[in-house]
N, C-alpha and C positions, 0 to 999 in steps of 0.2 A: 449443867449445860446452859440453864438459862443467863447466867455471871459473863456468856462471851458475846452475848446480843444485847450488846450494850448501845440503847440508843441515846443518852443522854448522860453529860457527865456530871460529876459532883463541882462546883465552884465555891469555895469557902467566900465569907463575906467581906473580908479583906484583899479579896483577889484583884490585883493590878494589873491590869492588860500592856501597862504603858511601860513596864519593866522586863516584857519581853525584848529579847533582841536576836535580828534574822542574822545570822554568819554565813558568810557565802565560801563553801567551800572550794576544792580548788577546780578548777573545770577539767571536764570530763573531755580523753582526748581518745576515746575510744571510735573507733569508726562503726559505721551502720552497717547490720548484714544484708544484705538482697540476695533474693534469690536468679539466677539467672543463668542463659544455655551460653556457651563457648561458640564466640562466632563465628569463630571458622578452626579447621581442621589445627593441629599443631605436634609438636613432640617436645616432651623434658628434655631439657640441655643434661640433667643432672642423672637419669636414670634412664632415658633413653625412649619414653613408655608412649606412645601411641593418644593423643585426646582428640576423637572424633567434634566435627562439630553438630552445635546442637545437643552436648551433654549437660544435666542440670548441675550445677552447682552451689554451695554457699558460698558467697564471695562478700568481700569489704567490699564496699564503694568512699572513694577518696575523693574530693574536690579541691583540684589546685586553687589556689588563690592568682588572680590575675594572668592564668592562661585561658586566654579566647582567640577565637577566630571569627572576625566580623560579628562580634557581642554574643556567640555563642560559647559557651560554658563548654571548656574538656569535661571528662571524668576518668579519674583512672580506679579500677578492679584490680583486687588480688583473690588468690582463687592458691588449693594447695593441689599438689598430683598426687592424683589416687594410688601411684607405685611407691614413690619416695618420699610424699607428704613438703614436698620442698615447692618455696613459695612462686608463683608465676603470676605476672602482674601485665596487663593489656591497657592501652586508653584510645577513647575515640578519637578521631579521626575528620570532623566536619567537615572539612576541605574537599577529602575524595569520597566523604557519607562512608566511612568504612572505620574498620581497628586495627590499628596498630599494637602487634606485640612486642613489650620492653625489654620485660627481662625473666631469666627462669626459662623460657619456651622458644622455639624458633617455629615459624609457618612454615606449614608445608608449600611445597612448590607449583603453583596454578599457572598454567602455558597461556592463561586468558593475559596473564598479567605481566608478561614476559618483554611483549614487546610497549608495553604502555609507556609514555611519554608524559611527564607531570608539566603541567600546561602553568604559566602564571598567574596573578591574582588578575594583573589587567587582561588576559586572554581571557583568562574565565569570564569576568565581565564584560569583554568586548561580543563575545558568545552568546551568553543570556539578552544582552541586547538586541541581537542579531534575532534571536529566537522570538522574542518577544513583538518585534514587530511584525502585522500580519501582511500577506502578501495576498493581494488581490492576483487569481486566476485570469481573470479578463485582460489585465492590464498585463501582465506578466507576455503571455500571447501575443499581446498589441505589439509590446517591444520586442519578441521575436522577428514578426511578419517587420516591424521596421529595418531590424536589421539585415535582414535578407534581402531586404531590398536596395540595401544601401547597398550590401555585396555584390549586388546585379549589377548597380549601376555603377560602381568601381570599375568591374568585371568588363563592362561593356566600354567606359572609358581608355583601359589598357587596349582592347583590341584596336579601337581606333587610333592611338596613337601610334600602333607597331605597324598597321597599314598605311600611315603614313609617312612614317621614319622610310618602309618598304620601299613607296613610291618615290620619297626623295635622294633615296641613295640609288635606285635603278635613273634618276633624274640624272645624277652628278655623272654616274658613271656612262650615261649619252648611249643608255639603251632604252628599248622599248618598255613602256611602264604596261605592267601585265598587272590585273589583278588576281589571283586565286580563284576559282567558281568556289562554290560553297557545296558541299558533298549533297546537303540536303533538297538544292536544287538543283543540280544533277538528275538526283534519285528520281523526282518530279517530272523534271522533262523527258528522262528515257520512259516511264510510266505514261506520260500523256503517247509519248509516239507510238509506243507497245497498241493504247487500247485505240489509236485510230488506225493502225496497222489490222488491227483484228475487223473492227467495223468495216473498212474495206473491201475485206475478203468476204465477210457474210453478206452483203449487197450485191457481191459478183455473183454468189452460188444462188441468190435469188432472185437478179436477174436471168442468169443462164436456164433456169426452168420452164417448158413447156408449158403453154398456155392452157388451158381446158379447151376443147372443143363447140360445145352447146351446153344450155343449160343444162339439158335432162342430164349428162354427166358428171356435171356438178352437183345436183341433188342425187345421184346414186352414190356418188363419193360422200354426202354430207348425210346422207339418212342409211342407217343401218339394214339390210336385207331381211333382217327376222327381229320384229317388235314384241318385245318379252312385253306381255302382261302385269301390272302393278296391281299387287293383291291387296288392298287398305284393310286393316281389323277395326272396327265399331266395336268401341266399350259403352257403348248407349244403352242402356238396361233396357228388355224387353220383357212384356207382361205375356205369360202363358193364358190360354182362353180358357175360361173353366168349359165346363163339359156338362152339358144339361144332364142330370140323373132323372131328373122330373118325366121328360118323355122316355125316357126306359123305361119305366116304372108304369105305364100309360094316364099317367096326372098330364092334367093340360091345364095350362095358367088361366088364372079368369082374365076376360080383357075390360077395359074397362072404357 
C-alpha cells in the first residue's frame, strides 16, 4: 500500500528537462453541463408529454459566437424529454428578459401574452428615457392649475365673442338688441325679493299688536307666578365635631 503514496519521484542523472515536448491535442468541443429548472411550462413536439415549469434538469449550455443584444450574450440550452428522451433546445431572450423556445418543444399558451405587441429598439429606448427622468409633483400641479386656467380664459373669450356676433346681427337685422339675463342672476334677484317680501309681513304682524297697558303687566307677563327654588350641592368637605368622652366619664380637663 505504501508504493501508491508516492510523494517524490526518481530522476536519473541524465535527465533532460529540455527534451520534453507539450503536444496540444485536439480541442475539446464538448459543451458544459448546468443544472437548471425549465422556465416556463412547454410540451414535446415529438411525444406529446407535458414539462411543467420549474422542473430540474441536466442541460448543455451553448454560447453562440457573435449573437448579442445590446453587448448582452444569448445562451442557448438543450435539455432531453423525460418521455422520448428527444432533444429540446430554448435560448434567452434579453430583449423581452424572457426565453424563447426553438426546437423539440412548443409553449404552452399564456392569455397574458396574447395580446402583447413587441415594441422596437428605438421605442424601447424612447421609454426608458421617458422613465428615467423624474418628475416633480409640485411642478406637474403648477402646469395643471395653468392649464385650467387657460381653459377659463379661452372659455370666457368665446362667450364674448358670441354675445357679440348676437348683438351685431340683432344690429343688421334693425331690431332691438336684447341681451340674455343670466339664470344665475335671476335666481339672485327673485331671492332678494322673496326675503324682503317676508320681512314686510313680519313688521306688519308686529306692528298690528296691542300695546301693554301698565308696567305692573308687564312684569306679571315677564316674571313667572311660582319661583322654583335652586337647590346648589357643596362638595366642601366638612369636619364632624368629636365628642367629649372625658365628661362622660366625670374627668374634667385641668385649666391652665
Amino acid at each position: 500500500m505504501s508504493e501508491r503514496k508516492v510523494l517524490q519521484k526518481y530522476y536519473p542523472p541524465d535527465f533532460d528537462h529540455t527534451k520534453i515536448t507539450k503536444s496540444k491535442g485536439p480541442k475539446s468541443t464538448k459543451l458544459p453541463t448546468v443544472r437548471l429548472m425549465t422556465p416556463f411550462a412547454m410540451r414535446c413536439t415529438r411525444c406529446g408529454t407535458w414539462i411543467p415549469k420549474s422542473k430540474k434538469f441536466n442541460a448543455r449550455k451553448e454560447t453562440p459566437e457573435g449573437d448579442k443584444y445590446l453587448g448582452i450574450q444569448k445562451f442557448r440550452f438543450y435539455l432531453r424529454c423525460p418521455g422520448c428522451s428527444g432533444e429540446i433546445s430554448f435560448m434567452t431572450d434579453p430583449k423581452n428578459m424572457d426565453y424563447v423556445a426553438e426546437a423539440g418543444a412548443k409553449r404552452n399558451f399564456e392569455p397574458w401574452r396574447e395580446n402583447h405587441v413587441e415594441e422596437t429598439d428605438e421605442e424601447r429606448l424612447r421609454r426608458l428615457e421617458a422613465e428615467e427622468v423624474e418628475v416633480d409633483p409640485m411642478q406637474d400641479l403648477e402646469a395643471k392649475m395653468h392649464d385650467a386656467q387657460e381653459d377659463m380664459q379661452v372659455a370666457d373669450a368665446l362667450d364674448e365673442i358670441r354675445a357679440a356676433n348676437m348683438r351685431h346681427l340683432k344690429a343688421a337685422e334693425g331690431g332691438e338688441v336684447t341681451v340674455a339675463p343670466d339664470a344665475v342672476d335671476e335666481e339672485r334677484e327673485r331671492q332678494e325679493a322673496d326675503d324682503a317680501e317676508a320681512a314686510r309681513l313680519a313688521f306688519q304682524k308686529v306692528g298690528a299688536a296691542e300695546p301693554l297697558e301698565d308696567l305692573q303687566s308687564v312684569q306679571e307677563v315677564a316674571e313667572p307666578a311660582e319661583v322654583i327654588p335652586i337647590i346648589t350641592t357643596s362638595f366642601k368637605r366638612t369636619f364632624k365635631k368629636k365628642k367629649d368622652f372625658g365628661a362622660a366619664l366625670g374627668l374634667k380637663k385641668k385649666t391652665s
